[in-house]
C-alpha positions in Angstrom: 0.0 0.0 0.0 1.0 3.6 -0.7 -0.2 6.4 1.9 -1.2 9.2 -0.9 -1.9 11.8 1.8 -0.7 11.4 5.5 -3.6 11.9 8.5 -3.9 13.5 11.5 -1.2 11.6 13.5 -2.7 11.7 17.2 -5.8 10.5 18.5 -8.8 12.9 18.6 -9.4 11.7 22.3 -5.9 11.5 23.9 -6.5 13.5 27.1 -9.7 14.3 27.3 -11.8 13.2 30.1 -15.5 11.3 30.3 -17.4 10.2 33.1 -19.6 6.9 33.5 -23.0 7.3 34.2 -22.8 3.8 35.5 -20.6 3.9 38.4 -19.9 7.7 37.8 -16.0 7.2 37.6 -14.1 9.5 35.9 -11.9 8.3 32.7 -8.7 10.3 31.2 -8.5 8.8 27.9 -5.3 8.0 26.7 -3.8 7.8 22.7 -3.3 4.1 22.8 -7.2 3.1 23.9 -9.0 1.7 21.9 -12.7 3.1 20.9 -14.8 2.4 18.3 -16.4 4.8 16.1 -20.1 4.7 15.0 -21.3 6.2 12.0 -24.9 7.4 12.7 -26.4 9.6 9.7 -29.2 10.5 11.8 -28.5 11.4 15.3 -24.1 11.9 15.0 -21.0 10.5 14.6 -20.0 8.7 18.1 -17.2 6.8 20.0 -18.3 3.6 21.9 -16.4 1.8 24.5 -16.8 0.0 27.9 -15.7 1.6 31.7 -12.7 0.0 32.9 -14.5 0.0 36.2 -17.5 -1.3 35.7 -17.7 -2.6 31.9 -20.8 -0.1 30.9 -21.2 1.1 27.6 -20.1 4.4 27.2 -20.7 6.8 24.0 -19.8 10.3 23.5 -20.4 12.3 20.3 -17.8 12.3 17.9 -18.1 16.5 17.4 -16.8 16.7 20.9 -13.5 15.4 20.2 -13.3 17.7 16.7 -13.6 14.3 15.1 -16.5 12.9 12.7 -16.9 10.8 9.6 -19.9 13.4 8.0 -18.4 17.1 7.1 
């Protein structure tokens, strides 16, 4: 494979902070986590992925991190 055009090299999320509504800890994200992004045409872009604490499904839009698959 040939990389025509080079991305953004960082993480949109790396240090930004989220809180669980499930066991209302609070979560530093870090540039090597893993989260999965949801394409959602009707309602927003969003990341997905489960509290280290408690395992509950946590999704925050994708405009809040400056990141989104629709321009």
């Amino acid at each position: 494979m040939k990389v025509v055009k080079k991305g953004k090299g960082k993480t949109p999320w790396a240090g930004k902070k989220v809180a669980c509504q499930g066991c209302d800890s609070k979560i530093q994200l870090e540039e090597n986590d893993k989260l999965n992004l949801v394409g959602d045409q009707r309602d927003g872009d969003y990341y997905e992925f489960n509290c280290p604490e408690c395992g509950n499904n946590i999704t925050v839009a994708a405009q809040l991190f400056g990141n989104s698959l629709v321009e």
